[in-house]
C-alpha positions as CSV (number, residue, x, y, z in Angstrom):
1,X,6.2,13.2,0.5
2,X,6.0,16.7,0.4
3,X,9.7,18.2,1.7
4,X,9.3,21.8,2.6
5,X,6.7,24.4,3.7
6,X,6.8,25.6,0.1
7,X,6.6,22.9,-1.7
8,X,3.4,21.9,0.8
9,X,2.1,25.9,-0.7
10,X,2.5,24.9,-4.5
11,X,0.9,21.9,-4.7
12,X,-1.9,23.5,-2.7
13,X,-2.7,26.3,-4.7
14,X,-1.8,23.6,-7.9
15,X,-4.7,21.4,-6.5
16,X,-6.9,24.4,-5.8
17,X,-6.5,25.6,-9.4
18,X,-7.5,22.1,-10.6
19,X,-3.5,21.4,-11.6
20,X,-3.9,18.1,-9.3
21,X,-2.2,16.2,-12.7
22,X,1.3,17.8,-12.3
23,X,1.6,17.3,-8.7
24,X,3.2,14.2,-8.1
25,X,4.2,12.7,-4.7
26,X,6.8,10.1,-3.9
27,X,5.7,7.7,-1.1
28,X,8.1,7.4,1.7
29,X,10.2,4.4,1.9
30,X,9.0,2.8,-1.5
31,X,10.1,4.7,-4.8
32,X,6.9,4.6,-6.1
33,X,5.1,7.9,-7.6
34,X,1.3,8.7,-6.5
35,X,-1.3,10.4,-8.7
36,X,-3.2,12.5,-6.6
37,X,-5.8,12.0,-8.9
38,X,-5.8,8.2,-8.5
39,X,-9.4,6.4,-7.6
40,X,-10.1,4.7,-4.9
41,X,-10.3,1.9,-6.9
42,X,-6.7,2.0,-8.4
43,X,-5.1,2.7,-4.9
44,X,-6.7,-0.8,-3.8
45,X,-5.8,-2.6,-6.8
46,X,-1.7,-1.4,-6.3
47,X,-2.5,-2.5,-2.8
48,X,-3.2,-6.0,-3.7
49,X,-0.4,-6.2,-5.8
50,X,2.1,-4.9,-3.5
51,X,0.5,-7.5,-0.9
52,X,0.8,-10.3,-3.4
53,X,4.2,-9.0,-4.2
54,X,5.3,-9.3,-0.8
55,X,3.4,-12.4,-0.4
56,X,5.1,-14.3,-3.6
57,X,8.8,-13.2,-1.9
58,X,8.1,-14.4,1.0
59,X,7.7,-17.8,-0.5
60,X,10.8,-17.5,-3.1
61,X,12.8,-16.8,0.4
62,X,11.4,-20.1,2.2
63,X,12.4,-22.0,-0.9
64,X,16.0,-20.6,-1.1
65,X,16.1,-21.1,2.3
66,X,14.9,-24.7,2.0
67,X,17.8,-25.1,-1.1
68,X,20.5,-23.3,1.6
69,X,20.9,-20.5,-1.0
70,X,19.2,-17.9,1.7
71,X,20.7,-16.5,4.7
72,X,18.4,-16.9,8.0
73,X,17.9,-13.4,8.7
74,X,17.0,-12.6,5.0
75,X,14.3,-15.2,5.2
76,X,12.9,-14.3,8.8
77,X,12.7,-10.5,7.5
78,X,10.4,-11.6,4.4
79,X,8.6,-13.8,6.7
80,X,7.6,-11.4,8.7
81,X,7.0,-9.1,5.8
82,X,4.3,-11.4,4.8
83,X,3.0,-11.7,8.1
84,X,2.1,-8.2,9.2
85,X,1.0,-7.8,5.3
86,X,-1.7,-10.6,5.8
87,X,-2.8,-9.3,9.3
88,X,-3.4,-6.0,7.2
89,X,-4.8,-7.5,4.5
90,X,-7.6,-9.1,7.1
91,X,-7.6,-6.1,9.1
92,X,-8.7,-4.0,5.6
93,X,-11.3,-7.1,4.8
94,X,-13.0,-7.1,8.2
95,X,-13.5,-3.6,7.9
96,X,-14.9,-3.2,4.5
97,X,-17.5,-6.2,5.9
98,X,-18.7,-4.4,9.0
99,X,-19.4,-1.2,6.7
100,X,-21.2,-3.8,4.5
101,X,-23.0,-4.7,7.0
102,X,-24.2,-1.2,8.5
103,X,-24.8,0.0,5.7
104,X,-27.3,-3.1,4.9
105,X,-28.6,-2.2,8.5
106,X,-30.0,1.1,7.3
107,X,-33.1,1.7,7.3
108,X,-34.4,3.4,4.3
């Protein structure tokens, strides 16, 4: 994320120049760097494998769990984790079929 009012001015006038490569952003709460200049395409596919990711813990947790070598509130937090990842992962599916669907609906 960008930290100061500065910063927020350089990689403006970086971007306006066409500098978009060296700008680099950090997304809050997960280490990973962004491209600015990353396709649509390529921010989807990280999506799916940061869902799968989660999903994959989520089930390494239930079996530790299931073995005893979890602790409860490590195993509800991934469930959950998986959880509100799937209702996104729906949410994000349902959507991109309804604009399907409009734009099947349009009359040419």
């Amino acid at each position: 994320m960008v930290s100061s009012f500065n910063d927020a001015i350089s990689a403006y006038r970086n971007a306006a120049a066409g500098k978009t490569d060296t700008v680099a952003e950090r997304v809050t709460g997960t280490g990973n760097t962004v491209d600015p200049g990353e396709s649509f395409a390529d921010m989807v596919r990280g999506a799916a494998y940061d869902a799968r990711d989660t999903m994959v813990n989520s089930e390494q947790m239930t079996q530790k769990a299931i073995t005893g070598d979890a602790e409860l509130h490590e195993v509800v937090t991934a469930v959950s984790a998986a959880e509100v990842t799937l209702r996104t992962v729906v949410g994000v599916r349902d959507k991109a079929v309804e604009a399907y669907q409009s734009i099947l609906n349009m009359p040419v």
